[in-house]
PyMOL CGO cylinders between C-alpha atoms (Angstrom):
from pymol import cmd
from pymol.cgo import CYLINDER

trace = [
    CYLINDER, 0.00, 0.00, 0.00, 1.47, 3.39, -0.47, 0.3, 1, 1, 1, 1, 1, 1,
    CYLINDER, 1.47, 3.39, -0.47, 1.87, 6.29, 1.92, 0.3, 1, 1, 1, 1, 1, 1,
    CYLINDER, 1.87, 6.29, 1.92, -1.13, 8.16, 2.90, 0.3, 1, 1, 1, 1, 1, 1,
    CYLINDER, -1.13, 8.16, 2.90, -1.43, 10.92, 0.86, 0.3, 1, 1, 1, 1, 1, 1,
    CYLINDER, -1.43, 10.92, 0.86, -3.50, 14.35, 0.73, 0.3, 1, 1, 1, 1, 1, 1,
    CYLINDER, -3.50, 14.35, 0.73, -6.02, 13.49, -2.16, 0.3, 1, 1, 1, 1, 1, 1,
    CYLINDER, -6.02, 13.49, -2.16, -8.46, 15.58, -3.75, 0.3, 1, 1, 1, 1, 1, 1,
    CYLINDER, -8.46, 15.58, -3.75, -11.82, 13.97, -5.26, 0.3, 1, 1, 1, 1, 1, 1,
    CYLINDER, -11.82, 13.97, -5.26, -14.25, 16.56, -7.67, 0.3, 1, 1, 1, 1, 1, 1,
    CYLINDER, -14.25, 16.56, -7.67, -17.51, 15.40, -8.81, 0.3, 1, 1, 1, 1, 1, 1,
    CYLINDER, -17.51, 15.40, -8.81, -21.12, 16.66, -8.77, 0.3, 1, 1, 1, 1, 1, 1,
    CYLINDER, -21.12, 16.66, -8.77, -22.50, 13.61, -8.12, 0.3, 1, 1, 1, 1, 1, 1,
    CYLINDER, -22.50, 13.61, -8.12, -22.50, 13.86, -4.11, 0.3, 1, 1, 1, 1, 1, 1,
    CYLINDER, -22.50, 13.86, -4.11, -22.71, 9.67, -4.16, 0.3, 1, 1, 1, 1, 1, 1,
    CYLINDER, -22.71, 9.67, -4.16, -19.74, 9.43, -5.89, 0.3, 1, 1, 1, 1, 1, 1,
    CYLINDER, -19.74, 9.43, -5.89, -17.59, 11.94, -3.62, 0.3, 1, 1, 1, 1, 1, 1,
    CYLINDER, -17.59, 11.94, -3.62, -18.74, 9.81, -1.32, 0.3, 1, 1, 1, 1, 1, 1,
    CYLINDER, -18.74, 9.81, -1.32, -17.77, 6.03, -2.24, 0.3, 1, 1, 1, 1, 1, 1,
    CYLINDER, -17.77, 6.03, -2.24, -14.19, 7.45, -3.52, 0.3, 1, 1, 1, 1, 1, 1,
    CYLINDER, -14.19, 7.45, -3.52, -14.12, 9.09, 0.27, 0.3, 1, 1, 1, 1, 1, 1,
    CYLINDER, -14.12, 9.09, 0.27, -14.69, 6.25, 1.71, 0.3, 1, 1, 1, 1, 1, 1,
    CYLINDER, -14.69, 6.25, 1.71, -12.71, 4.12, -0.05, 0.3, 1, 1, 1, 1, 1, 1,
    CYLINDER, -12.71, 4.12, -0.05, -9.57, 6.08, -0.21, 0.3, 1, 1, 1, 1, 1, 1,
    CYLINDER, -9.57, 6.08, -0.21, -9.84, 7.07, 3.59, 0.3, 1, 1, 1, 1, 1, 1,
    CYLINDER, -9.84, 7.07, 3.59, -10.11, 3.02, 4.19, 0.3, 1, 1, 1, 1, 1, 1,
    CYLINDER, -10.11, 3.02, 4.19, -6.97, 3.09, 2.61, 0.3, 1, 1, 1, 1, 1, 1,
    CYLINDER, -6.97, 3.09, 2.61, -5.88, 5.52, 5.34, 0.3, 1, 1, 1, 1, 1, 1,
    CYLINDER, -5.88, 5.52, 5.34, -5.41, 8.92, 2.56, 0.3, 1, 1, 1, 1, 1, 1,
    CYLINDER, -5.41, 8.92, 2.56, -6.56, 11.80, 3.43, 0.3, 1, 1, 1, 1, 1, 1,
    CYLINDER, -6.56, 11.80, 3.43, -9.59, 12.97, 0.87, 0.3, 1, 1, 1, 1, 1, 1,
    CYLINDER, -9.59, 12.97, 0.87, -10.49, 16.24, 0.66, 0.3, 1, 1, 1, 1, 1, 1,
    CYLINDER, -10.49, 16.24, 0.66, -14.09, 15.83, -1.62, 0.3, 1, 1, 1, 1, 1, 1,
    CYLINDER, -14.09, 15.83, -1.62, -15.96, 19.08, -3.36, 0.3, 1, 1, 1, 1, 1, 1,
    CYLINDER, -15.96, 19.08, -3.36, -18.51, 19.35, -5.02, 0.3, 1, 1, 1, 1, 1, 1,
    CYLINDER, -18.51, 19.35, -5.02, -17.90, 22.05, -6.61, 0.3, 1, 1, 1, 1, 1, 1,
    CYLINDER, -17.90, 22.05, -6.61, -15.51, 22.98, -9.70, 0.3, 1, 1, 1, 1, 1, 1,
    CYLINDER, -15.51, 22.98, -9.70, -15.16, 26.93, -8.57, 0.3, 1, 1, 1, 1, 1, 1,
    CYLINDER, -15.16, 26.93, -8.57, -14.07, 25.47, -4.78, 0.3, 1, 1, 1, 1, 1, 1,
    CYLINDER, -14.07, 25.47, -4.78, -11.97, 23.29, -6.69, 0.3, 1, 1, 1, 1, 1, 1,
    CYLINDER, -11.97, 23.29, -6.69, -10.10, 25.64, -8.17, 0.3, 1, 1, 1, 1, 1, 1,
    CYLINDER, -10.10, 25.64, -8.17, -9.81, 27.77, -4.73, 0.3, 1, 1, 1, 1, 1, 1,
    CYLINDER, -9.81, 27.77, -4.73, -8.26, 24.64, -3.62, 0.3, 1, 1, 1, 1, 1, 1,
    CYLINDER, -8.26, 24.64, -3.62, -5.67, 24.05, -6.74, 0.3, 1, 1, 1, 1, 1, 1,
    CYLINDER, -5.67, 24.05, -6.74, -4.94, 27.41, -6.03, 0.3, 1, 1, 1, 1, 1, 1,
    CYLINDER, -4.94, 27.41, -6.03, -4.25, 27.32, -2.16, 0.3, 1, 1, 1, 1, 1, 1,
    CYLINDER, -4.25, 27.32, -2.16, -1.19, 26.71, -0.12, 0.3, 1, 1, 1, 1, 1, 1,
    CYLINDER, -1.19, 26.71, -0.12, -2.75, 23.21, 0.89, 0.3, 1, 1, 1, 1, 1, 1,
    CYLINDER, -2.75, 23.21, 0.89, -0.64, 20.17, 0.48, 0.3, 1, 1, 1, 1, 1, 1,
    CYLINDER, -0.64, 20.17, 0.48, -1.96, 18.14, -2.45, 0.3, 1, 1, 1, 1, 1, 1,
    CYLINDER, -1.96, 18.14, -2.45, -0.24, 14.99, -3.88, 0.3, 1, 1, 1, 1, 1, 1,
    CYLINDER, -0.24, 14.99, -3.88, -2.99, 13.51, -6.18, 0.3, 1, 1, 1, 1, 1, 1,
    CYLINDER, -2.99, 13.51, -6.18, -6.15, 14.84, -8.01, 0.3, 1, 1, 1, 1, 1, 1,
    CYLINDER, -6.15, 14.84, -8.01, -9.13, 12.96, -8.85, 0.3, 1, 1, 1, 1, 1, 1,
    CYLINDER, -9.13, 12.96, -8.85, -12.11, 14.31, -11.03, 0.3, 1, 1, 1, 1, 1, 1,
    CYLINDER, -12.11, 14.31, -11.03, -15.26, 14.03, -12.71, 0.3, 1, 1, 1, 1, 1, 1,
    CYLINDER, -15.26, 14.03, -12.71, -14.86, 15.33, -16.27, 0.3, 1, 1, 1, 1, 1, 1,
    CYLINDER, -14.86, 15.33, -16.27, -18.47, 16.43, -16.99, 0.3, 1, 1, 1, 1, 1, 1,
    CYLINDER, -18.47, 16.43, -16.99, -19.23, 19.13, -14.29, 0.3, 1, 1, 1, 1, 1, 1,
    CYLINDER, -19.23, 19.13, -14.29, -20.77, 22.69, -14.52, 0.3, 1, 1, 1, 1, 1, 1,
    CYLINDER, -20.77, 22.69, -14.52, -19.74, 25.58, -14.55, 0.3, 1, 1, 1, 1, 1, 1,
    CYLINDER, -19.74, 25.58, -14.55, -16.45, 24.65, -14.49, 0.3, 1, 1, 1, 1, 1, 1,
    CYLINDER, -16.45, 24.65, -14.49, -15.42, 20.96, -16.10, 0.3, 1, 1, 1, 1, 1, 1,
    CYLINDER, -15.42, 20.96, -16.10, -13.15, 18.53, -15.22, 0.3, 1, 1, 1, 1, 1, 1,
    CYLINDER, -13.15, 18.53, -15.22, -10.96, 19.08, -18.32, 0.3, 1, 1, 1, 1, 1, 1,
    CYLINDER, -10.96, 19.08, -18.32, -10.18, 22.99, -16.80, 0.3, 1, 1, 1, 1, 1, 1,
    CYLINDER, -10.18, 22.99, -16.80, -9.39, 22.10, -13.45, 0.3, 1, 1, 1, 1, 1, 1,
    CYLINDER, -9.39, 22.10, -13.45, -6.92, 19.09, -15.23, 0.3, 1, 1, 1, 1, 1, 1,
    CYLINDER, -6.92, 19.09, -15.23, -5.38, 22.28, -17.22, 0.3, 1, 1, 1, 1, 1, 1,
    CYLINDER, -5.38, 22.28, -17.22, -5.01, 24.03, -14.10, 0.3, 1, 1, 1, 1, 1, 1,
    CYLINDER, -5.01, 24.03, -14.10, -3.33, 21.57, -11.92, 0.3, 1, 1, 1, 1, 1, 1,
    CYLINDER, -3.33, 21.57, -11.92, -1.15, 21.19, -14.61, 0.3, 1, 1, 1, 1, 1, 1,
    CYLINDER, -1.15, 21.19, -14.61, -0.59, 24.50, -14.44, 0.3, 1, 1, 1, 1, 1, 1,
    CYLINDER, -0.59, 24.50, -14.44, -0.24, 25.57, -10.43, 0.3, 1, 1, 1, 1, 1, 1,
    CYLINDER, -0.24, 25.57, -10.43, 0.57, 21.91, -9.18, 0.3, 1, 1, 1, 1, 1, 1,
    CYLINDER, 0.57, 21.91, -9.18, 3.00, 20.66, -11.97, 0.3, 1, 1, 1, 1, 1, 1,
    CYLINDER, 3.00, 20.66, -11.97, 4.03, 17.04, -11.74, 0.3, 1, 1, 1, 1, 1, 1,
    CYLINDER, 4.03, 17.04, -11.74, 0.98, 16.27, -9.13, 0.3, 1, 1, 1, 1, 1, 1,
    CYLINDER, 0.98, 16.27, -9.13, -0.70, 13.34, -11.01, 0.3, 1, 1, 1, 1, 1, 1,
    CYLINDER, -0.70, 13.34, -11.01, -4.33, 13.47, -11.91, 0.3, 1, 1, 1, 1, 1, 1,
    CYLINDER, -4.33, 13.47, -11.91, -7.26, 10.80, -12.62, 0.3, 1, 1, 1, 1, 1, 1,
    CYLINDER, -7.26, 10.80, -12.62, -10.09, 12.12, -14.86, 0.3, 1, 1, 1, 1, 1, 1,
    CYLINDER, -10.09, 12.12, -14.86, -12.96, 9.79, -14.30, 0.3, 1, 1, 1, 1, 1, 1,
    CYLINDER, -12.96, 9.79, -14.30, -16.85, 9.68, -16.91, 0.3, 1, 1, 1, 1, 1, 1,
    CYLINDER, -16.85, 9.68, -16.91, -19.29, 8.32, -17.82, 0.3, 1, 1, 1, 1, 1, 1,
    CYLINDER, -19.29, 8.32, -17.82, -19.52, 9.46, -21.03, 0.3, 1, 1, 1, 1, 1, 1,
    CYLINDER, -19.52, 9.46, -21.03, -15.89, 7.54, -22.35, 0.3, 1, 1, 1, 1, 1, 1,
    CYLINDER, -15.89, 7.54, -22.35, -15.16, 8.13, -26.28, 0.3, 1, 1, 1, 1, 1, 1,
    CYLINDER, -15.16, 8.13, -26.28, -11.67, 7.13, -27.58, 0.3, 1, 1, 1, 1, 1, 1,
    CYLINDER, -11.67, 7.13, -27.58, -11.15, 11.03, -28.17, 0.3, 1, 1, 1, 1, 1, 1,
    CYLINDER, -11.15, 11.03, -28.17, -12.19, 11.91, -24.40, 0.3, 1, 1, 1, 1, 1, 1,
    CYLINDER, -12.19, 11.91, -24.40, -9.69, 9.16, -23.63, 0.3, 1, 1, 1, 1, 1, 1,
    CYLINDER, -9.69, 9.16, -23.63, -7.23, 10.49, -26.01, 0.3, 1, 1, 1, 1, 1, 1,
    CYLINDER, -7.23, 10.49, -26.01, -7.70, 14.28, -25.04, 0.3, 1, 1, 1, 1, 1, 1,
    CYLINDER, -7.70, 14.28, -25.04, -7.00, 13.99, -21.14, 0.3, 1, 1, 1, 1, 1, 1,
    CYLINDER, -7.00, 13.99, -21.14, -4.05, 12.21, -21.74, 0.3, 1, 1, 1, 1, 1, 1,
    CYLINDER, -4.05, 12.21, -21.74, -2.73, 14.54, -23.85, 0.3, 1, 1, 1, 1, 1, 1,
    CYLINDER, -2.73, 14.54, -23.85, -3.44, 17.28, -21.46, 0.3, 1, 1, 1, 1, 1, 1,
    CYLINDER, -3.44, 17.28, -21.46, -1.35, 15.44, -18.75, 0.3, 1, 1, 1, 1, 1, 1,
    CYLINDER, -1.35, 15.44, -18.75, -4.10, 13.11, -17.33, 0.3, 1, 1, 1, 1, 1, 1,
    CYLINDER, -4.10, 13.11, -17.33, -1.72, 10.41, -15.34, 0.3, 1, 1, 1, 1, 1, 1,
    CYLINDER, -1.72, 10.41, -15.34, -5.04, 8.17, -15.94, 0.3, 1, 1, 1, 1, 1, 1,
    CYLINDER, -5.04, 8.17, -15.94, -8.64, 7.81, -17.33, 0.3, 1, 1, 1, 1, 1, 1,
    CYLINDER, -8.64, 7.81, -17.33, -11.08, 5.65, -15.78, 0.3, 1, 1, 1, 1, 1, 1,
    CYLINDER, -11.08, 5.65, -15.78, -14.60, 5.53, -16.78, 0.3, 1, 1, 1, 1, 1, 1,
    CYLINDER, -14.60, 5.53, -16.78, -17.77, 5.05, -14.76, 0.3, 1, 1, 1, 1, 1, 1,
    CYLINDER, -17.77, 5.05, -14.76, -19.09, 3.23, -13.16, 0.3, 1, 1, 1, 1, 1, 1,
    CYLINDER, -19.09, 3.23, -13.16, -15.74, 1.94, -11.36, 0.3, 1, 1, 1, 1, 1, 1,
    CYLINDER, -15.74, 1.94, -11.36, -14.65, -1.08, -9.17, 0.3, 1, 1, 1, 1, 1, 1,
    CYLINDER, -14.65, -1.08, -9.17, -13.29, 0.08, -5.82, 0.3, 1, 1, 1, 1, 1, 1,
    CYLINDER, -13.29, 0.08, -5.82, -10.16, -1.64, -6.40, 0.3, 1, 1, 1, 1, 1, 1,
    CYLINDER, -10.16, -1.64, -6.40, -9.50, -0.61, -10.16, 0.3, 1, 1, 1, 1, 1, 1,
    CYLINDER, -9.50, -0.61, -10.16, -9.81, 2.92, -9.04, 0.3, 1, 1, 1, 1, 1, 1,
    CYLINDER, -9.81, 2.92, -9.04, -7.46, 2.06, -5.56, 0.3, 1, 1, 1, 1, 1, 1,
    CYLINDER, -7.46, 2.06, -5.56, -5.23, 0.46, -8.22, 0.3, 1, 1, 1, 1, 1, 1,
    CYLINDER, -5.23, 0.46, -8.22, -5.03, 3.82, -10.15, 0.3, 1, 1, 1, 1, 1, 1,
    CYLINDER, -5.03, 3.82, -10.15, -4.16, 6.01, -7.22, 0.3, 1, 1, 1, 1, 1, 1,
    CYLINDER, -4.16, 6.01, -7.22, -1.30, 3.54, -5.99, 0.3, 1, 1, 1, 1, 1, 1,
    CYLINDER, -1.30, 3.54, -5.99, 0.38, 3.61, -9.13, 0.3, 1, 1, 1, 1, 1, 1,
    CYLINDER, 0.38, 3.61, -9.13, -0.05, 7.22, -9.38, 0.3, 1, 1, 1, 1, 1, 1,
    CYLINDER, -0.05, 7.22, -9.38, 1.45, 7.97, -6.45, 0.3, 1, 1, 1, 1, 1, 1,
    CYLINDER, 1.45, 7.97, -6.45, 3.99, 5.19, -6.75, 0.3, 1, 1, 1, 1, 1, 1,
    CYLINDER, 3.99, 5.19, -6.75, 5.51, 6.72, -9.90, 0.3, 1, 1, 1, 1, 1, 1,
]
cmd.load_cgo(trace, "trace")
């Protein structure tokens, strides 16, 4: 298992927030969930110690996709998961290109999503 680490989880979907809380705090991470892109981006933008980023990519008013563009941006090398449920090949294509360290698509298993965060913050 890897360290505990400082995680952040975005989604609008207040169920989902909640299962990735859960299971990542199991783990024995600390999760800071939001529901809200604009908080999100308070967040990104804070002083707060952050090692991993994990976030819906269909959100309004602001979308997964920006906040990816601005963790890149204010937390560079900090991996980040983009998680839908709307997966294309493009979507897929277009986050990792952006700097997405994965793409997972929903629904998710608990443990393919537990796998994700290990290896990103194994790397």
């Amino acid at each position: 298992m890897a360290e505990m680490a400082r995680i952040l989880t975005v989604d609008d979907e207040e169920f989902i927030l909640i299962i990735i809380e859960t299971l990542l705090t199991s783990e024995g991470h600390d999760v800071v969930a939001i529901k809200d892109g604009e908080k999100a981006v308070e967040f990104l933008k804070s002083e707060e110690p952050l090692d991993l980023m994990i976030s819906d990519v269909r959100m309004n008013p602001i979308n997964g996709l920006e906040l990816l563009k601005l963790a890149g941006e204010v937390r560079p090398g900090m991996p980040v998961i983009m998680a839908t449920a709307f997966h294309s090949e493009e979507r897929a294509k277009e986050v990792a290109d952006m700097g997405a360290f994965a793409y997972v698509r929903k629904p998710f298993k608990g443990n393919d999503i537990l796998a994700k965060v290990n290896e990103a913050l194994g790397r």
